[in-house]
C-alpha positions, 0 to 999 in steps of 0.5 A: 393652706395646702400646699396643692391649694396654694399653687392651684393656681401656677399649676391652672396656667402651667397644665398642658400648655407646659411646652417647653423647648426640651431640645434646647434643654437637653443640649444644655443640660448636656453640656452642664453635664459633661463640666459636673463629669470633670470638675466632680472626677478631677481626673479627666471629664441657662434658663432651665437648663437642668430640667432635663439633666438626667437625659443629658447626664445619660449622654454624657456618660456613654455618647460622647465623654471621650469624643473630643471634638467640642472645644468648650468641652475639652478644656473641662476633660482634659484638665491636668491633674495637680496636687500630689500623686500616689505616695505623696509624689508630685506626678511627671508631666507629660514629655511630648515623645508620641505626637498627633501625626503618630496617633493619626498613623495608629488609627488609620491601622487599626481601622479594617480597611477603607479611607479615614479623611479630615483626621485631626489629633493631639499629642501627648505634648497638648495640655488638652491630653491626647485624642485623635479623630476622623471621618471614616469610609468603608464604602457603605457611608461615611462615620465619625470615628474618635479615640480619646486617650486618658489616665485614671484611677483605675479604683476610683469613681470615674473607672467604674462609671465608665466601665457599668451599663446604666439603667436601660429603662432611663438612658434608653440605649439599645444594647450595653455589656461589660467583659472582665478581659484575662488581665484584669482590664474592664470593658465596656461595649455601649450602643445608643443614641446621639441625642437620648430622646431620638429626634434625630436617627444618629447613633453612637456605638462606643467602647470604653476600656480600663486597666489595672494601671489606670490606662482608660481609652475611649472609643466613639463612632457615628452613623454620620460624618458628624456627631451632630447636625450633619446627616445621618450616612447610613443605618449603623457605625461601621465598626462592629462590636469586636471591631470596637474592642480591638480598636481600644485594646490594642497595644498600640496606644500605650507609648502614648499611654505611657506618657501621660502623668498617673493620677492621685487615687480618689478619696473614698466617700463617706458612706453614710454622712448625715447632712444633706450638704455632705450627700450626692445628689442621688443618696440624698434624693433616696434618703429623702424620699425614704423620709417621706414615708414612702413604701414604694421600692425603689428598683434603680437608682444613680447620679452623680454629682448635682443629678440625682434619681431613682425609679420606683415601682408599687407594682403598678409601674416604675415611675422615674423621679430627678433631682437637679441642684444647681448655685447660682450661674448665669440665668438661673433665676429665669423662669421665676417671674411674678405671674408663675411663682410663689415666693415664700416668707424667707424669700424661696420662690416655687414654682409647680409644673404639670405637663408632657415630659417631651413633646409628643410623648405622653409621659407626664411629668410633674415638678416643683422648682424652687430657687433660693435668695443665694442662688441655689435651685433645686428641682424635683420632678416624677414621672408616670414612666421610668423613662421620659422619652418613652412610654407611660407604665402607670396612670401618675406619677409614683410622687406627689406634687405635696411630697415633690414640694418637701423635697425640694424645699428640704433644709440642707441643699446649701452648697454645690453638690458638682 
């Protein structure tokens, strides 16, 4: 029997009343996104949780990696590298000499004028590393303000994505550009949204720099006294773009910099592994999509760890397809029950949804989600849009629901890709 055929029937009873709470799975999906940025990196930073991944990825990347004001999330960003350092030297340990008092005091002379408020900080000495925040008050609103003090490999993964703009048609920022400063330092200057699909007016304006010696320091503000749940203060942050990059090039922060353990140098990946189980999410859901036959150029793509996607366009409309591989977890068999699912022989359950991909748009999104006997759950979704919280660009999406199916169900997503 087809494959539509024999889903006809989840997808009658999904169709237009496939209205789930998007908001809560993006504040989920958002935070599983930050844990996958750390534990991937190693350096720094329920339900259906990761069916809106690719909007909270997005988020973590540029709104909020370097805020620090999330308990849970500290505790994943800040872990402290272990194993050897470069040249097989066994890294120095932070000595504690720049305290959270001397990085509130660096803050407060860096910001032009007004009344920083409720600052809070870590030293050097915190295992959690160093991060100072406030509320922020030129006379026009108040705005949270945060540095995040870090470092890296300044070759590696986590550099380069901190320091590249995205996809604008997925993540949906309003303005991001990337400066080659004099001594070799990257920059990256990024406008968006607290929360990618906007039911909210906060923004947040951040600046990220890192140097040729692995110094990464981040910078965020907000149009609020809060990144989230508090009312939005005014129009825009305060800080404008020149001001943001004088707060993260200043000299300043380098005793506290300085202090920090260097980090072991990434591994480089393989370039062209065979095996599904060896591939990121993103060169996987590529290599597959290209196995299906399909023309169609693809015209952006990225991810990281278990999140994966591309966008492709026939000419007709650029069509965002996601793909998110979780194992196991808490709840992660929610969703599957007997009346919207299909269990297959080897005991794979499936289940196809047709419906909206946000609330009140007209993105349409297509999806199987799958999860298999040991716990790993793969979904695949396309979109008649590149960007789910958008506009439509085509009639459907560029996938179908038979090819969604293959992929998903695609021998190989056999071990954690985080």
């Amino acid at each position: 029997m087809p494959f539509e055929d024999e889903l006809g029937a989840a997808l009658r009873r999904t169709g237009e009343g496939f209205t789930t709470d998007r908001h809560a799975l993006v504040d989920a999906g958002e935070q599983r996104g930050r844990r996958m940025v750390a534990r991937r990196r190693a350096a720094v930073v329920g339900g259906s949780a990761l069916a809106l991944a690719v909007i909270a990825t997005a988020g973590a990347y540029t709104g909020g990696l370097f805020d620090g004001t999330d308990t849970a999330h500290r505790a994943d960003v800040a872990a402290p590298p272990t194993g050897p350092g470069r040249n097989g030297e066994q890294p120095r340990t932070s000595t504690g000499t720049v305290t959270a008092e001397q990085l509130i005091a660096n803050l407060k002379s860096l910001l032009p004028g007004g009344e920083l408020t409720g600052a809070e900080a870590r030293g050097t000495g915190d295992e959690l590393g160093p991060w100072v925040s406030g509320v922020y008050d030129d006379g026009k609103g108040k705005s949270a303000v945060s540095v995040r003090l870090q470092r890296v490999d300044p070759n590696g993964n986590l550099a380069r994505d901190q320091t590249e703009c995205g996809d604008k048609s997925v993540q949906g920022y309003d303005d991001c550009r990337t400066e080659q400063l004099a001594d070799g330092s990257r920059l990256m200057l990024h406008k968006g949204y607290e929360y990618p699909d906007r039911r909210v007016d906060t923004k947040v304006w951040s600046a990220t720099l890192v140097t040729p010696q692995g110094f990464m320091v981040g910078a965020s503000e907000w149009n609020a006294a809060a990144e989230k749940d508090a009312p939005v203060s005014r129009t825009d942050p305060p800080l404008a773009t020149e001001e943001l990059k004088t707060l993260v090039i200043s000299t300043l922060w380098h005793p506290a910099l300085n202090d920090l353990p260097t980090v072991e140098p990434e591994a480089p990946q393989e370039q062209s592994p065979t095996a599904l189980r060896d591939r990121n999410a993103g060169a996987a859901l590529e290599h597959l999509i290209t196995g299906l036959g399909v023309k169609t150029p693809i015209v952006a793509k990225g991810g990281q760890g278990g999140y994966g996607y591309v966008v492709l366009d026939d000419g007709s409309g650029r069509s965002l397809v996601q793909i998110n591989i979780q194992q196991g977890g808490e709840g992660s068999d929610s969703g599957f029950t007997a009346a919207d699912a299909t269990v297959r022989p080897d005991g794979t359950k499936v289940k196809a949804m047709v419906g909206r991909a946000t609330k009140g748009k007209d993105v349409m999104q297509w999806s199987v989600d799958t999860l298999r006997e040991d716990g790993l759950r793969v979904l695949v979704s396309s979109f008649n849009g590149a960007d789910p919280n958008g506009t439509p660009t085509r009639d459907s999406p560029a996938l179908t629901l038979g090819q969604l199916h293959e992929i998903a169900l695609a021998p190989g997503w056999n071990r954690t890709h985080n």
